[in-house]
C-alpha positions, -999 to +999 in steps of 0.1 A: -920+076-237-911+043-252-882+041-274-881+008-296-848-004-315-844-027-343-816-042-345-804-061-380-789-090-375-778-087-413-760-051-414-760-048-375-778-014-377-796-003-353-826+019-362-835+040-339-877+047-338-898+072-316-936+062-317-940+046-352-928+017-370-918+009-405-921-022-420-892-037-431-894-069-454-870-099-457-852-090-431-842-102-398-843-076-367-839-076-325-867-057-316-855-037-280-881-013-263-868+010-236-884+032-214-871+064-208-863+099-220-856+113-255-816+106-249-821+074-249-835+076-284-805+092-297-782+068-288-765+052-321-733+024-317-714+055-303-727+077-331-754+099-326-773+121-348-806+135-340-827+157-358-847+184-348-875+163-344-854+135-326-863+112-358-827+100-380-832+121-414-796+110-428-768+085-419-747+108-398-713+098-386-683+113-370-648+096-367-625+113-337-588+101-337-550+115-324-519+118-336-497+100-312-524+082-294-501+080-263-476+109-254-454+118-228-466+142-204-458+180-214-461+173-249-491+174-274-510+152-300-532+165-329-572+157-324-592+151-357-625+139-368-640+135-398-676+129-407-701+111-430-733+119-442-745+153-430-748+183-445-728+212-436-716+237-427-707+215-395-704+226-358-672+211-337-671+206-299-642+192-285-642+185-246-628+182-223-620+223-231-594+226-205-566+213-225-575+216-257-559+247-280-592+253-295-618+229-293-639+242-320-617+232-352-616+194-363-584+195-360-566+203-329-538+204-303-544+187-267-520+191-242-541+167-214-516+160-180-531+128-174-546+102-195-575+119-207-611+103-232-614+131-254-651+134-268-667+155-301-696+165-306-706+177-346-736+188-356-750+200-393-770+225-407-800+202-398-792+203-362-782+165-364-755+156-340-729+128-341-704+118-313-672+098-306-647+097-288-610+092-286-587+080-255-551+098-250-534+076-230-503+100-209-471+086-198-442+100-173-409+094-167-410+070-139-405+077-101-374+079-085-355+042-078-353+033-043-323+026-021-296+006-045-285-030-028-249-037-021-216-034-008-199-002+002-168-012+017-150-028-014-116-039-020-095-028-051-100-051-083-136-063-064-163-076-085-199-068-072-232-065-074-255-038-071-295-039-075-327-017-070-361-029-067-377-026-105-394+010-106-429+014-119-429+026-155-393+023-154-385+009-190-345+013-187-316+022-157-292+043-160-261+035-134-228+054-130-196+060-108-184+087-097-146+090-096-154+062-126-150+029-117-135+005-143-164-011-159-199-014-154-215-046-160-253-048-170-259-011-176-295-006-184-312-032-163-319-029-126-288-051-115-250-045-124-219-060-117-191-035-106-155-036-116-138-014-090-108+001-092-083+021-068-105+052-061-136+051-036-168+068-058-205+071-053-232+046-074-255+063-091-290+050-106-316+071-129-345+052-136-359+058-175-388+055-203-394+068-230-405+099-216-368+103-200-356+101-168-367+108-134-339+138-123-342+122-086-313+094-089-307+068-059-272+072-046-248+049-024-215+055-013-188+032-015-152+032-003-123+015-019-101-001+002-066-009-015-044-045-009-015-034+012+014-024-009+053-032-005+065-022+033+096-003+039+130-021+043+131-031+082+148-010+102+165-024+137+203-037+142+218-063+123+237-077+146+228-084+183+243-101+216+228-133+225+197-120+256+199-090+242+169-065+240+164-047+202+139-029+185+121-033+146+107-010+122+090-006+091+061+011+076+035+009+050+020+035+020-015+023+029-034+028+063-049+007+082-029-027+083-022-048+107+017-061+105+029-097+112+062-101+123+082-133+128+116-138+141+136-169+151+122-195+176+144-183+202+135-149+199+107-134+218+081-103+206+080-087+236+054-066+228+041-042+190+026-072+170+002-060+145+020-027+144+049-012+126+072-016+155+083-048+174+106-050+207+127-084+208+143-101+232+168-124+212+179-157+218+211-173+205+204-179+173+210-157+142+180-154+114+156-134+098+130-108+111+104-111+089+071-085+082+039-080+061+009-059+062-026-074+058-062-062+058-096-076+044-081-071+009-051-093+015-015-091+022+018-075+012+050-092-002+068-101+026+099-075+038+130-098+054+158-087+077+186-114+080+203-106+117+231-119+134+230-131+172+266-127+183+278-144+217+309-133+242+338-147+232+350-183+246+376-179+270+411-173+257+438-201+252+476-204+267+497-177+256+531-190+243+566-171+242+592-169+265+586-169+309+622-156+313+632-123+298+664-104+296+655-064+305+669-048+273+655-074+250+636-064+221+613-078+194+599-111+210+564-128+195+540-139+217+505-155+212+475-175+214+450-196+192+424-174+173+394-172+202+361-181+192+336-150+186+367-125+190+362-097+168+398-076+182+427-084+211+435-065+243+467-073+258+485-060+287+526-062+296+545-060+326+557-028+334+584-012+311+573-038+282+564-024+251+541-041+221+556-029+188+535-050+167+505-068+167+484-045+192+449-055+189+454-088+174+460-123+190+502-118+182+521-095+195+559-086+195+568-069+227+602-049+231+614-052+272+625-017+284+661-022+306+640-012+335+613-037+328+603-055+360+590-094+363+553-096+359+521-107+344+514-108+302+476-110+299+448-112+268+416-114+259+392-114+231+363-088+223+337-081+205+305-059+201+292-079+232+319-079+256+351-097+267+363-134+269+376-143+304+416-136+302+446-157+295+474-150+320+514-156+317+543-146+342+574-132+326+602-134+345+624-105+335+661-104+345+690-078+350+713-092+325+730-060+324+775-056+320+801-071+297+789-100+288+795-115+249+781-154+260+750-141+238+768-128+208+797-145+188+816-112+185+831-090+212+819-059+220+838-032+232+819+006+244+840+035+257+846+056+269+823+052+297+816+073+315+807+094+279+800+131+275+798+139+236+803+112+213+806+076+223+828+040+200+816+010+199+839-017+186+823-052+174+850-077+168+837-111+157+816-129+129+781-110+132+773-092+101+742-075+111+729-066+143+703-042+157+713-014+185+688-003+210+697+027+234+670+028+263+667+055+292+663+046+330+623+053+323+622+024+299+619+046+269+634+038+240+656+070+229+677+052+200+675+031+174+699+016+147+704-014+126+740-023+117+746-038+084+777-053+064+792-056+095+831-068+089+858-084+113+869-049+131+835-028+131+834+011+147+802+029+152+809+061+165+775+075+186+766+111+189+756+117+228+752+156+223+711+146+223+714+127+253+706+140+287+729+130+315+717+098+331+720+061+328+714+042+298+715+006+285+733+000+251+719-033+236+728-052+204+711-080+194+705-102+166+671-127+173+673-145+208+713-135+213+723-099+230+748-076+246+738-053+271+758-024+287+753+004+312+765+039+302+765+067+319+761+102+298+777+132+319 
């Protein structure tokens, strides 16, 4: 069968003839002959209508749109045609049927699940038929973003960056931090800059359109690492002996650090650098131990311990005061120069001498029992780190004991002697105060007495009920100048 076309190059019709042709004056046509079967004489610019004899009767057109055009998947869109020419009543045939509510109604809901061309099909009363077509394009939210790009060891107060490869049909991005971070930079696109804070949190990425959001995110884990905060005051001696060994302390709210320590250039770190604890071995010079904790996010302020390095003291100086001694004599300084270092004063007296003042201090006054004996007055200075080497002086300590006024300007007279309960001593001269000392054979001092207001004829009148019966030495003295006498008690 041959089908022949004419085609007007006027109206840009094409007529459509099976086995006879009209004439058509004063007009310009493309004349196309096909062979082939009676389809191909009812094709018409995408409209079709045939009769029942296959020859066009009418001008027969049908119109097929939607309402949206493009959807997101799951939802619908409203089919329609219209139609001209025709008579009625008209016949509708929407297909694909598989997705279509009902496809015999011009009007319609589709629900397609992929981009689907949607074709109709309406024929009249005369059995003339007219096609067309309409596409529904379907979109989806996107797939799932892939791995997200950057760091996840971060330090607190960090700025960075974080990207994922652009996802297909992926029209926006949705990021987020869990524990929030402080700001997000660039939210929407596929690269953001991250303002961390002090908490460790996970990234989070949903990639979007305008169908939604893919559910799937892409995830990355991150950890915060914080800048080392204040240490603890250092703990360890402040003060310590020149080559001596001492230990350091301190510690830090955030883990891990490393510690630095410094200490004077004498001083050696034996061994805990880069930990909280440090073993020394000082030198001789006194300064600061000094610490602070570091890690990749920087440093902390600096934590100072000022110590002291403390030497022996230098050897002690001469010793001055008297070398010969009356036994009985009492109240006598002796000293030396202020030693070097020396933090207190050890002395030591010959036997049956007695320090009545100044013990621990570089002066002492020293009271000679009347059975003192010749022999060596020593000292030395301390401190927390020992002992100087000594200073020595020999007293010579004398019996000076009997009547004997060359040392006073008054006489003295004691009696009775031998004494049992009460004993008188007389003081004739011009002293008007002197001090009386009553001392055992042990050295001990048993009596004591100042004398005051003392006139030309003086009585003091003792009570020996106390006493024991034994020897004893009566002294008066007033500063360097002394009478001694031996009583006995029965």
């Amino acid at each position: 069968m041959l089908c022949l076309y004419l085609v007007n190059l006027v109206n840009i019709q094409l007529k459509s003839i099976a086995m006879k042709v009209s004439p058509f004056i004063g007009l310009f046509f493309l004349i196309l002959i096909f062979s082939g079967g009676p389809a191909w004489c009812n094709l018409y610019a995408g409209h079709t209508t045939t009769g029942s004899e296959g020859i066009q009767r009418n001008n027969f057109i049908a119109n097929a749109s939607a309402a949206p055009s493009v959807i997101c998947q799951g939802l619908m869109t409203l089919l329609s045609v219209t139609t001209q020419g025709g008579t009625p009543p008209f016949v509708y045939a929407w297909t694909p049927v598989s997705s279509i509510i009902n496809p015999t109604l011009p009007n319609t809901f589709a629900n397609p699940i992929e981009t689907t061309l949607y074709r109709i099909t309406v024929t009249d009363n005369n059995n003339n038929m007219a096609t067309d077509s309409v596409l529904i394009t379907v979109n989806q939210a996107p797939s799932s973003p892939g791995p997200i790009a950057g760091n996840m060891r971060v330090c607190e107060g960090d700025t960075r960056n974080y990207s994922i490869v652009e996802v297909a049909g992926g029209m926006y991005y949705s990021w987020s931090v869990s524990p929030p971070a402080d700001s997000i930079i660039g939210n929407g696109t596929c690269n953001v800059d991250i303002i961390w804070g002090n908490k460790s949190g996970v990234v989070q990425v949903l990639a979007g359109n305008d169908c939604g959001n893919n559910p799937i995110p892409s995830l990355l884990s991150v950890v915060v690492k914080p800048t080392p905060t204040s240490l603890s005051p250092i703990n360890g001696p402040g003060l310590i002996c020149n080559g001596n060994n001492a230990t350091f302390y301190t510690s830090s709210a955030v883990s891990p650090v490393s510690f630095q320590w410094s200490v004077p250039p004498d001083a050696i770190i034996q061994s805990g650098q880069g930990t909280d604890t440090i073993y020394v071995t000082w030198g001789t010079s006194s300064g600061n131990v000094t610490a602070y904790a570091v890690n990749d996010c920087g440093e902390s302020p600096a934590v100072v311990k000022w110590v002291e390095a403390r030497a022996i003291p230098l050897p002690a100086g001469e010793i001055t005061g008297k070398d010969t001694v009356c036994q009985g004599t009492e109240s006598l300084v002796y000293s030396i120069s202020p030693i070097n270092g020396a933090t207190h004063y050890v002395w030591t007296t010959p036997a049956g001498v007695e320090i009545i003042a100044g013990m621990g201090t570089n002066e002492v006054t020293l009271q000679f029992g009347a059975s003192a004996y010749t022999g060596n007055l020593t000292v030395k200075g301390g401190n927390d780190c020992g002992y100087s080497i000594q200073s020595v002086k020999s007293i010579k300590i004398k019996n000076c004991t009997g009547i004997d006024h060359k040392g006073l300007e008054s006489t003295v007279k004691i009696y009775p002697n031998p004494a049992d309960n009460e004993l008188t001593i007389r003081i004739i001269g011009t002293e008007r105060q002197l001090h009386l000392l009553v001392v055992n054979s042990n050295g001990e001092v048993i009596y004591s007495d100042n004398l005051f207001d003392i006139g030309i004829n003086f009585i003091k009148k003792v009570d020996l009920s106390r006493f024991s019966k034994g020897v004893y030495l009566f002294r008066l003295s007033k500063n360097d100048r002394g009478y001694t006498e031996k009583v006995i008690v029965k």
